[in-house]
N, C-alpha and C positions, 0 to 999 in steps of 0.2 A: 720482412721479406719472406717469400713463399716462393719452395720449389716446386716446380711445374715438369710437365713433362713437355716432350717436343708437338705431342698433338694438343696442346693447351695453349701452347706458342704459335701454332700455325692459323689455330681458329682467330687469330687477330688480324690474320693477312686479309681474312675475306669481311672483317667486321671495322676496320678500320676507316675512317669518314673523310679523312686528307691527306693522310702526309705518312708517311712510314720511312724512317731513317737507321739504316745498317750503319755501325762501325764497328769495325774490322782493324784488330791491332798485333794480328799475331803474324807470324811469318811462315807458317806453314799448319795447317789444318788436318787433321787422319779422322779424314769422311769419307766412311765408309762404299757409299755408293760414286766415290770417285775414282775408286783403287782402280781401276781400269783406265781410263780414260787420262788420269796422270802416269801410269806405265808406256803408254802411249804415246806420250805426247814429251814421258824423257826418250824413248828411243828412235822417235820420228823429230823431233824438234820443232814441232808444232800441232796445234789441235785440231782434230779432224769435224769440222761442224757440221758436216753431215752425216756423219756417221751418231755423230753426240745427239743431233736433233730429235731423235724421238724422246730419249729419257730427260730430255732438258725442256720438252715441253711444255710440262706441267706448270713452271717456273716461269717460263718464258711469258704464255699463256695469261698468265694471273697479269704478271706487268702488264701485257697488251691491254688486257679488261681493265684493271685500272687507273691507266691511263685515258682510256676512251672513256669514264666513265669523271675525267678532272681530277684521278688522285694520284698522287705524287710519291714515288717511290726515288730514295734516295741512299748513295750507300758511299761512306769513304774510307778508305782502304792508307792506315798507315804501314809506312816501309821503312823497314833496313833496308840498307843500302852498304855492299852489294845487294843487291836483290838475292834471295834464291829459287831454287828449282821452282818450288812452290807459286812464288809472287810471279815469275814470268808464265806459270802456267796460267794462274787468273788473269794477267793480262790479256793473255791469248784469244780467251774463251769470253773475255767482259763484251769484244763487238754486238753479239747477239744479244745480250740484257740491256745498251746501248740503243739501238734499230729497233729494241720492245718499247722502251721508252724511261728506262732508270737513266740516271744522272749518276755517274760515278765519277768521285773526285781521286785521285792520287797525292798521299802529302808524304814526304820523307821524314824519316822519325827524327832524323835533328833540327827539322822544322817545328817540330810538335812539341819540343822540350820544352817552353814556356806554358801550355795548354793544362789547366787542368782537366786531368784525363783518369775515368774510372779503370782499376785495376783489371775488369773484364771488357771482351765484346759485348754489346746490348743493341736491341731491337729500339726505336722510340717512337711509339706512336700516338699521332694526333697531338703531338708536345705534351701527352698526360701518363701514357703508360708506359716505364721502360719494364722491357724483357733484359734480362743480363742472359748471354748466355757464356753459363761456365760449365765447364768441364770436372762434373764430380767423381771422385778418385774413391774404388773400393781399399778401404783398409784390408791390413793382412791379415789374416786367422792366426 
């Protein structure tokens, strides 16, 4: 296994030939370019999509293109239940990746308990390359 960086990881999205499959198994995410947009959306109690549209573009964008182009972007998203802040806020915001053209599933995590399931999120695409994305922790000095 080989760590990569986030622009290592991205250059798949535009090279990828059919199929790209998200799973998502944490219950709340500290991404960075969302700190707004989820302050927002705990004090309004909902997400404001046009306001988000322009930095959610980029994202959006891609799905559009590869969709129009036969490729398949898919992403599922397991939960605790209750849900938190977190998971209601992607609920929120999934409409517009939705009307782009992903397919996102919702499963509860004690449906998943029989599943063998890797210890991280991963990227899978074209059923040949997973990306894991983990979160690596600096040690202390």
């Amino acid at each position: 296994m080989e760590l990569i960086s986030s622009e290592e990881r991205d250059k798949f999205f535009s090279t990828f030939e059919r199929a790209a499959l998200h799973l998502e198994m944490r219950d709340a995410y500290a991404v960075k370019d969302e700190t707004q947009r989820f302050a927002s959306f705990l004090e309004k109690g909902y997400r404001d999509h046009v306001a988000e549209a322009e930095e959610r573009r980029p994202w959006i964008t891609l799905i559009q293109n590869s969709a129009a182009n036969g490729k398949i972007f898919k992403r599922v998203r397991i939960i605790s239940e209750p849900v938190t802040d977190y998971i209601r806020y992607e609920w929120d915001g999934t409409g517009p990746n939705v009307a782009a053209g992903e397919d996102v599933k919702w499963l509860p995590r004690r449906l998943a308990s029989a599943i063998a399931l890797p210890g991280n999120d991963f990227w899978l695409f074209d059923d040949s390359v997973v990306v894991f994305t983990v979160r690596v922790i600096q040690p202390y000095v």
